[in-house]
C-alpha positions as CSV (number, residue, x, y, z in Angstrom):
1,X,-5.8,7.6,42.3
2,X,-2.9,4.8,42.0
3,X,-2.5,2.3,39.0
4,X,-4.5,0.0,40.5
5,X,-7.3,1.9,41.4
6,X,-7.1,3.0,37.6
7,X,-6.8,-0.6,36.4
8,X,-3.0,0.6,34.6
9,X,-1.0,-2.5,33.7
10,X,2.6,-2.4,34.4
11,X,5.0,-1.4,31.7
12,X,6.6,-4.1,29.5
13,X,10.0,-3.6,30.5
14,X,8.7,-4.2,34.1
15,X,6.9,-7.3,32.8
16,X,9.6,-9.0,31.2
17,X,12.0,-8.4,33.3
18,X,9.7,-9.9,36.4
19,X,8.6,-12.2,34.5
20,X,11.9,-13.3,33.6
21,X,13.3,-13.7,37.2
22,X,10.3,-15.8,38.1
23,X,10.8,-17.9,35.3
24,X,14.7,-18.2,36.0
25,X,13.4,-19.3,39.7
26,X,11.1,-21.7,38.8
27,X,13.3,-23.6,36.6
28,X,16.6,-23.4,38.9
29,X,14.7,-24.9,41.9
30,X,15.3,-28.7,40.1
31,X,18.4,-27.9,40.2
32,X,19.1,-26.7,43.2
33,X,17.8,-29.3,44.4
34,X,19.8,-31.6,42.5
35,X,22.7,-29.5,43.4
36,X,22.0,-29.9,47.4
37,X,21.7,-33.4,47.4
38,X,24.8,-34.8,45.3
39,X,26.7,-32.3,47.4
40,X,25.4,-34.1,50.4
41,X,26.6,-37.6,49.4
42,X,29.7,-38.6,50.8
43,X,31.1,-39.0,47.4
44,X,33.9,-36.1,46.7
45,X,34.1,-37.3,43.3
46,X,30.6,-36.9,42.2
47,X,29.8,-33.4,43.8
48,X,32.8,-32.2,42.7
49,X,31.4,-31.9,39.3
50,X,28.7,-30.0,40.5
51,X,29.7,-26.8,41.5
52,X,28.0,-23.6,42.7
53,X,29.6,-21.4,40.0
54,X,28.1,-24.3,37.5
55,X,24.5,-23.3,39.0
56,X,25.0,-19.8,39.0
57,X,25.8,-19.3,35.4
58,X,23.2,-21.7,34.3
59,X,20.3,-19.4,36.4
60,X,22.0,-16.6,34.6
61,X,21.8,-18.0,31.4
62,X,18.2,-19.2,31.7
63,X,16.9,-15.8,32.9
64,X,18.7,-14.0,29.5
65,X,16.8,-16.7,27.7
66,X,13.6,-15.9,29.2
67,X,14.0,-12.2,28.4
68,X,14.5,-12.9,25.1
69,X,11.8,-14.9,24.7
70,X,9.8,-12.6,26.5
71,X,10.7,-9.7,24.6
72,X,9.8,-11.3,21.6
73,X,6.5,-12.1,22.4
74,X,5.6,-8.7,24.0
75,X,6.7,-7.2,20.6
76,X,4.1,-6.1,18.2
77,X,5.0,-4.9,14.7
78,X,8.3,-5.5,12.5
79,X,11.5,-6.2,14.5
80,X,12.5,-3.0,12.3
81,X,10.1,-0.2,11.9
82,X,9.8,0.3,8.0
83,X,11.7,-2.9,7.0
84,X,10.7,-6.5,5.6
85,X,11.6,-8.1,8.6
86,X,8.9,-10.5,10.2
87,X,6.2,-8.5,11.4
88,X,5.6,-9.3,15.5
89,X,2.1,-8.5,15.3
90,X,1.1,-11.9,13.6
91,X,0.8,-15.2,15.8
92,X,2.3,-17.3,13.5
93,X,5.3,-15.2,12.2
94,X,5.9,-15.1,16.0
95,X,5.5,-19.1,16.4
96,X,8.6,-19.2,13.6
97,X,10.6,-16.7,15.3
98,X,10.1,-18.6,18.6
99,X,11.2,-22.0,17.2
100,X,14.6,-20.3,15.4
101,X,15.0,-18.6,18.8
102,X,14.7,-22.4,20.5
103,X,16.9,-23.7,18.3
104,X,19.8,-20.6,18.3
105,X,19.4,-21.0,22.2
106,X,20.1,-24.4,22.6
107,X,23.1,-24.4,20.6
108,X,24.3,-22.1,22.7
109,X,23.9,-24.0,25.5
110,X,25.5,-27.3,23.8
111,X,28.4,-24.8,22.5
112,X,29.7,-23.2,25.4
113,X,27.5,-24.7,28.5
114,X,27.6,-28.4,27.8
115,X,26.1,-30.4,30.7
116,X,28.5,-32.1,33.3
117,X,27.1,-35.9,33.9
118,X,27.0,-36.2,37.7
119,X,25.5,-38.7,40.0
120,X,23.2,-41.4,37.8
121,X,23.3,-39.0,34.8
122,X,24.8,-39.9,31.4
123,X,24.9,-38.1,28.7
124,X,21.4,-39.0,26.5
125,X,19.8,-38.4,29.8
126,X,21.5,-35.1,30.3
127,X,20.3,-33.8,26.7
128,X,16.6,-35.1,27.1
129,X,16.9,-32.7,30.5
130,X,18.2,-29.7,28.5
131,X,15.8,-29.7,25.8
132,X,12.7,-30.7,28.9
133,X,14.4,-27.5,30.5
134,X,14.3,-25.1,27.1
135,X,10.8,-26.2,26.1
136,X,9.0,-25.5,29.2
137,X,10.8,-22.3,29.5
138,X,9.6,-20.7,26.5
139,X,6.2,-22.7,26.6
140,X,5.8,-20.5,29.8
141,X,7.7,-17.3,28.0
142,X,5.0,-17.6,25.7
143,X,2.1,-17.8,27.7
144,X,2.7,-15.5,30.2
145,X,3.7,-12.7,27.1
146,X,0.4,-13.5,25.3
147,X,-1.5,-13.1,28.4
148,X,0.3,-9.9,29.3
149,X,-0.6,-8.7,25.7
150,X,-4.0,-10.1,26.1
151,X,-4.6,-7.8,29.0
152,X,-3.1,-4.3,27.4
153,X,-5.5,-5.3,24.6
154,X,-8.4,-5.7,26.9
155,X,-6.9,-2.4,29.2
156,X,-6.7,-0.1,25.8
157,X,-9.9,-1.3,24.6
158,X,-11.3,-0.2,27.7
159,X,-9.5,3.2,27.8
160,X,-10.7,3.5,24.0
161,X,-14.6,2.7,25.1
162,X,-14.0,5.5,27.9
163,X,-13.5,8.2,25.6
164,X,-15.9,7.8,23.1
165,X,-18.5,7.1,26.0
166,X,-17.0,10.3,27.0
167,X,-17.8,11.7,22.7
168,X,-20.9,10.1,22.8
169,X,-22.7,11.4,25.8
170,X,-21.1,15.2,24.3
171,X,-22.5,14.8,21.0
172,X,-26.0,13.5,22.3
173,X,-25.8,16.2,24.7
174,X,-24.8,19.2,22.5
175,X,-27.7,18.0,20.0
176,X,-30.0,17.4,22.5
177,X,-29.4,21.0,23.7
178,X,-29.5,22.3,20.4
179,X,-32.9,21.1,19.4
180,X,-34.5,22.1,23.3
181,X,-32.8,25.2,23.3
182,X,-35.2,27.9,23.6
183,X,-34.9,29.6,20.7
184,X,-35.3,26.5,18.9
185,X,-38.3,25.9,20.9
186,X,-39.2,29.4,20.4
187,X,-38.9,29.6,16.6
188,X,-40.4,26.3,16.5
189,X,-43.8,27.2,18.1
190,X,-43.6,30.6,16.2
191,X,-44.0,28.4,13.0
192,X,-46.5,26.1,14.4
193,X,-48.7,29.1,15.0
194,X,-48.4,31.5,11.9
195,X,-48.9,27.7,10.0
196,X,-51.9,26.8,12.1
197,X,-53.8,29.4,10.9
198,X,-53.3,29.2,6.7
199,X,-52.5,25.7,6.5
200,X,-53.2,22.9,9.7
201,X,-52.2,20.1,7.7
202,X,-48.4,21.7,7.2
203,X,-48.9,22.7,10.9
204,X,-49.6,19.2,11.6
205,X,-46.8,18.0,9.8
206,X,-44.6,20.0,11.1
207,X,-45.5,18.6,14.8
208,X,-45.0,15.2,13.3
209,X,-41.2,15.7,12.1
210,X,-40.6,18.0,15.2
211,X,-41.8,14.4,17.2
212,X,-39.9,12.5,14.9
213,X,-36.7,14.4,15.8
214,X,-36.9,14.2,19.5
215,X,-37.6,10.7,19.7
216,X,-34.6,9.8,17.6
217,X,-32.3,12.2,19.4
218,X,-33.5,10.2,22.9
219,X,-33.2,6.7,21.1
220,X,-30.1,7.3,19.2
221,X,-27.7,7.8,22.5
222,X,-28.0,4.4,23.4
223,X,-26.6,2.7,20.7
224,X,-22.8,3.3,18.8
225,X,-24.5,3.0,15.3
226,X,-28.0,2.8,13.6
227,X,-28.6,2.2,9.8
228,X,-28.1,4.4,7.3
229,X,-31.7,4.6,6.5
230,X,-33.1,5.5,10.0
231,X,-30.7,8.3,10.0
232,X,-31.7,9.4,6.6
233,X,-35.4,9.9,7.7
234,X,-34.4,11.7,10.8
235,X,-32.1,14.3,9.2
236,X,-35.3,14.5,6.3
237,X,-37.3,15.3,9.5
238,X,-35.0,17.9,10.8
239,X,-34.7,18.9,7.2
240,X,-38.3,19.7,6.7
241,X,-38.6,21.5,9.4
242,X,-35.7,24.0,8.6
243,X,-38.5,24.0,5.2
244,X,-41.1,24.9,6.9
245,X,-38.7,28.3,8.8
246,X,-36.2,29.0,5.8
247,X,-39.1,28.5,2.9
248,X,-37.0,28.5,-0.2
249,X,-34.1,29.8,1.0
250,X,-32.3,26.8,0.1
251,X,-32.7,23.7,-1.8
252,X,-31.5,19.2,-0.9
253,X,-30.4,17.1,-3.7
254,X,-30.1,13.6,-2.7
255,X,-28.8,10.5,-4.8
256,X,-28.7,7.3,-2.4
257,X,-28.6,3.8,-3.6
258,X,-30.3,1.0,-1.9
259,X,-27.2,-0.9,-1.1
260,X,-26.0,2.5,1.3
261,X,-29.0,2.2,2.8
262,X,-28.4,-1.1,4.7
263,X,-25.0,0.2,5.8
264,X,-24.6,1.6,9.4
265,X,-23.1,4.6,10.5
266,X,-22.7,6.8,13.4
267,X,-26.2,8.3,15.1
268,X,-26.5,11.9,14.2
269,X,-24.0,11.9,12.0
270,X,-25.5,13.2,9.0
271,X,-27.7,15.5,11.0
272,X,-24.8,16.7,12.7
273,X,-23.3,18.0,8.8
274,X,-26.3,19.6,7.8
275,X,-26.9,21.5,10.9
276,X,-23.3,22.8,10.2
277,X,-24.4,24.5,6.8
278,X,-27.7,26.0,8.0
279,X,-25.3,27.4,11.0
280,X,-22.3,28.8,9.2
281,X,-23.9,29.8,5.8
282,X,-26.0,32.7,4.4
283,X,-29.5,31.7,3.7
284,X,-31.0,33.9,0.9
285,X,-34.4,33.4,-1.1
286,X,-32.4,35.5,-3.9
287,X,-29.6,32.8,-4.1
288,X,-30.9,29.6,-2.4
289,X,-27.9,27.5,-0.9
290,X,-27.5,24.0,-2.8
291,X,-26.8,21.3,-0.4
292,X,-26.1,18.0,-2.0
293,X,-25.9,14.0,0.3
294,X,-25.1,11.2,-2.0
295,X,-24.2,7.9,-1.0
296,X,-22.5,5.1,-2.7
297,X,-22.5,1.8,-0.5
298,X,-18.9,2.7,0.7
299,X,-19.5,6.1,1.7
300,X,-21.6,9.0,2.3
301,X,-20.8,13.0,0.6
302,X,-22.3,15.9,1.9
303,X,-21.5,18.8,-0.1
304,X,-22.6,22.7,0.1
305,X,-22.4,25.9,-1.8
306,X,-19.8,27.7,0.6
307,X,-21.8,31.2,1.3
308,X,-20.2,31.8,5.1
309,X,-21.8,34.5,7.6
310,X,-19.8,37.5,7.7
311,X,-20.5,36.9,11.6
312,X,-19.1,34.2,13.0
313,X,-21.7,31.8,14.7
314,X,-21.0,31.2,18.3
315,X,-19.8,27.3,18.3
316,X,-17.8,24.9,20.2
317,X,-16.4,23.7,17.0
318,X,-16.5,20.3,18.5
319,X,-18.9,18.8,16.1
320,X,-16.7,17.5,13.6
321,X,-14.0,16.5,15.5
322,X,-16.0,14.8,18.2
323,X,-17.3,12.5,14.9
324,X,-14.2,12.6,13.4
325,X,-13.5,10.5,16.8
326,X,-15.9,7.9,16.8
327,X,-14.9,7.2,13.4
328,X,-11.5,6.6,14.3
329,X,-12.6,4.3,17.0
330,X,-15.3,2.2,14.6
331,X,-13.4,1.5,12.0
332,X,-9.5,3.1,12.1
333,X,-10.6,5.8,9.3
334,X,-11.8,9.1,9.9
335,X,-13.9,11.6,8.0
336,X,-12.5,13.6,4.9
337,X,-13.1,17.4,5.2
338,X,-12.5,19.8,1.8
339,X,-12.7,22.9,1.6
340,X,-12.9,24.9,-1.9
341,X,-13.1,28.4,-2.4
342,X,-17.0,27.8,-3.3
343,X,-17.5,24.2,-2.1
344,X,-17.4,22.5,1.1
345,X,-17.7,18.5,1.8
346,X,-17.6,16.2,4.3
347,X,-17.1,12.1,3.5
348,X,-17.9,9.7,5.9
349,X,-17.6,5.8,5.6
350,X,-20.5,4.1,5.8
351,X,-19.9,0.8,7.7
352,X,-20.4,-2.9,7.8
353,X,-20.5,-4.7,10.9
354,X,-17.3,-6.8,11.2
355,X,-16.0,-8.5,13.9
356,X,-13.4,-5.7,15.7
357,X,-16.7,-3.3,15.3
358,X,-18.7,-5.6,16.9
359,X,-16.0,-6.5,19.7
360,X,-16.3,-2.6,20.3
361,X,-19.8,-2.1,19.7
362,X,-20.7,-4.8,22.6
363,X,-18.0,-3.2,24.9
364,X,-18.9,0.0,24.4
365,X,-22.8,-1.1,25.3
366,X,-21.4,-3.4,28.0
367,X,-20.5,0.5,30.1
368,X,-23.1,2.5,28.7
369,X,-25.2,3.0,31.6
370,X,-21.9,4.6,33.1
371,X,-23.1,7.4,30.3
372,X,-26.4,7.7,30.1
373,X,-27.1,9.7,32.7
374,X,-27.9,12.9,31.3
């Protein structure tokens, strides 16, 4: 598969350079033009002061011009990484650099190119041609950088929504798998019918949550995030059905404040942390494992006694990173992982719809059905 196919923009050097060629064409073509006629006139006076050489450095200094301000505009961060220098990335710290670049350009051009007066030319009119000649070129610099930039913007977002397509459909998957597996499935009904017979409405519960599960895990791969509170009933579902198996072999804590609960987050996120504990650590009736989730408005801790199987659990060990990933993509910050002799914890940030996340949020559900083919 070629660049094309794969929709791979051309480097910037590549661009500029191009770019900057065209440019140089476009704006010698006037005067060429100019050139060919005066040199046509039977006048040996006039077209003597317009000479090839004349025209030739003149196409060579516009294209060096156009480079510059091409390179300038295709530039994104400080002109010196780790300095105070104007930082690229901002529009308008660009717009100044532009006009000192105008300005340092044209002096250039009055310093050591001034313009020869040839036929009907005088000198005002030469100068209003010059500065005509330098505006339009970096007026088309500038637009032809921004809308090079536009599109690696648009091409990384895209390459960006491809991968955590790519996390999504794993983590739905993996979970999926996890909860029809059929030892779930098997220790599942095993419950159902020991609780059927000493107590149906537990039983009956029990079917509810196990519903309750399923339907979220189905609903939940469609969209990037859900609310906090949705994904706090469903990992209380899953929850109480590890209750109803483990019995009092452990005991939740939660401490959530109503202003978390409007946040967003993630889908299977916090389901996704507590699985981990019940997987990796020792359940005992003796010595119940404490599992704490708080959650503060700007984030969300969940934090366990660290009582590790002796035998390693088989695992991808995907889980966290995989959500570690769509983190990065959502909001530029991933998850916090600590690890204490006795204590484990995992932060995540719980989000806020801003414009960026919605940007990605509606072009990750513009490809979805790329994904959701399971």
């Amino acid at each position: 598969m070629n660049n094309r196919e794969r929709g791979i923009l051309p480097g910037r050097t590549t661009v500029v350079f191009v770019a900057g060629f065209l440019i140089a064409l476009f704006l010698a073509l006037p005067r060429l033009a100019i050139l060919l006629y005066v040199r046509s006139l039977p006048w040996p006076g006039v077209a003597g002061k317009l000479s090839w050489m004349d025209f030739v450095w003149k196409c060579s200094f516009s294209f060096l011009a156009a480079l510059l301000f091409l390179w300038l505009n295709t530039a994104r961060g400080r002109l010196i990484p780790g300095s105070k220098l104007p930082d690229l990335s901002s529009f308008w710290q660009r717009m100044v650099l532009n006009i000192l670049l105008f300005v340092l350009v044209k002096l250039t051009v009055v310093t050591w190119m001034p313009e020869t007066p040839g036929f009907a030319f005088n000198e005002r009119f030469a100068g209003f041609m010059l500065n005509i000649s330098l505006v339009l070129e970096c007026c088309l610099c500038i637009l032809i950088a921004e809308g090079y930039m536009l599109l690696v913007k648009n091409q990384e977002m895209k390459m960006r929504n491809e991968a955590l397509h790519k996390i999504n459909a794993a983590i739905s998957y993996e979970s999926l798998k996890n909860q029809v597996n059929p030892h779930f499935l098997f220790n599942s009904l095993t419950t159902i019918s020991s609780m059927i017979d000493t107590d149906r409405a537990a039983a009956k519960q029990f079917l509810e949550n196990m519903g309750q599960v399923y339907r979220y895990v189905l609903q939940s791969s469609k969209t990037p995030l859900v609310s906090f509170r949705e994904e706090l009933a469903f990992s209380m579902a899953w929850v109480n059905m590890m209750r109803e198996r483990y019995h009092n072999r452990f005991r939740l804590e939660t401490s959530v404040d109503a202003v978390s609960l409007t946040k967003q987050l993630p889908p299977m996120s916090l389901q996704i942390l507590v699985e981990n504990i019940f997987k990796h650590n020792v359940l005992s009736s003796l010595d119940p494992l404490c599992i704490q989730i708080s959650a503060t408005g700007e984030s969300l801790t969940v934090v366990n006694d660290l009582m590790e199987k002796k035998v390693k659990v088989a695992s991808t060990g995907t889980g966290l990173y995989n959500l570690d990933q769509r983190y990065q993509y959502l909001c530029g910050e991933g998850i916090r992982i600590e690890k204490q002799r006795h204590r484990f914890s995992v932060k995540l940030p719980l989000l806020q719809e801003n414009h960026e996340t919605e940007i990605r949020i509606s072009a990750m559900k513009t490809g979805s059905h790329e994904y959701t083919d399971r």
